[in-house]
C-alpha positions, 0 to 999 in steps of 0.5 A: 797532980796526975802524970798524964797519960803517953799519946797512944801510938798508932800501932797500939791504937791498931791493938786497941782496935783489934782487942775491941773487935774492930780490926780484922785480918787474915790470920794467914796474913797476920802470920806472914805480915808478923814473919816479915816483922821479925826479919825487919827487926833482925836486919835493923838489929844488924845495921845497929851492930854495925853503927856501934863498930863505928863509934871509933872513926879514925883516919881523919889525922893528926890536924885538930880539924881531923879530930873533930871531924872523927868526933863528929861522925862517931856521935853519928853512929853512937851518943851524938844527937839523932844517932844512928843506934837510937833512930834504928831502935825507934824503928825496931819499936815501931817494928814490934808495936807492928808484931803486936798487932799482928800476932792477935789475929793469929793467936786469937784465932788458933784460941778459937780453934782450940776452944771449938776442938775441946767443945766438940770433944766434950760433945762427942759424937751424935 
């Protein structure tokens, strides 16, 4: 039996797209779009740091209620379901499934310019 295929993200599917020809973007615009990802996944990155330094909630006292409730909001902040950590981390991966397809239109594009800069090179003048 074959392991079927994951359902293709949107962002990948933009990927697919842009490989294919079908999507289009200012290479300018990718490139501002591409910086703006990348300063995204550092703030997500830091909010994620500060989600860790709570896994260690205290302040809630001695009483068996303050104890759990201490559990509670640490396993909100690291291990617990939906945990803070691990919803930073889907939306950093989203984030660079974003970066991905911005990056195609300025790399493709500077490819194209250096391709066209070797040809004219190679010509020479006339």
């Amino acid at each position: 039996m074959a392991i079927p295929e994951p359902p293709v993200s949107y962002w990948r599917s933009l990927a697919i797209a842009a490989d294919s020809g079908h999507l289009f973007l200012n290479s300018e615009a990718a490139a501002a779009c591409s910086l703006a990802c990348d300063d995204y996944i550092a703030r997500l990155k830091l909010h994620q740091t500060r989600a860790r330094e709570l896994v260690d909630v205290t302040g809630w006292g001695d009483f068996d209620s303050g104890k759990e409730l201490a559990r509670i909001f640490s396993e909100k902040a690291v291990g617990g379901d939906d945990n803070m950590v691990d919803v930073l981390q889907s939306h950093i991966d989203v984030v660079e499934e974003m970066k991905v397809v911005f990056n195609k239109f300025f790399t493709a594009t500077d490819n194209v310019d250096d391709t066209n800069a070797a040809d004219v090179r190679a010509q020479g003048p006339k």
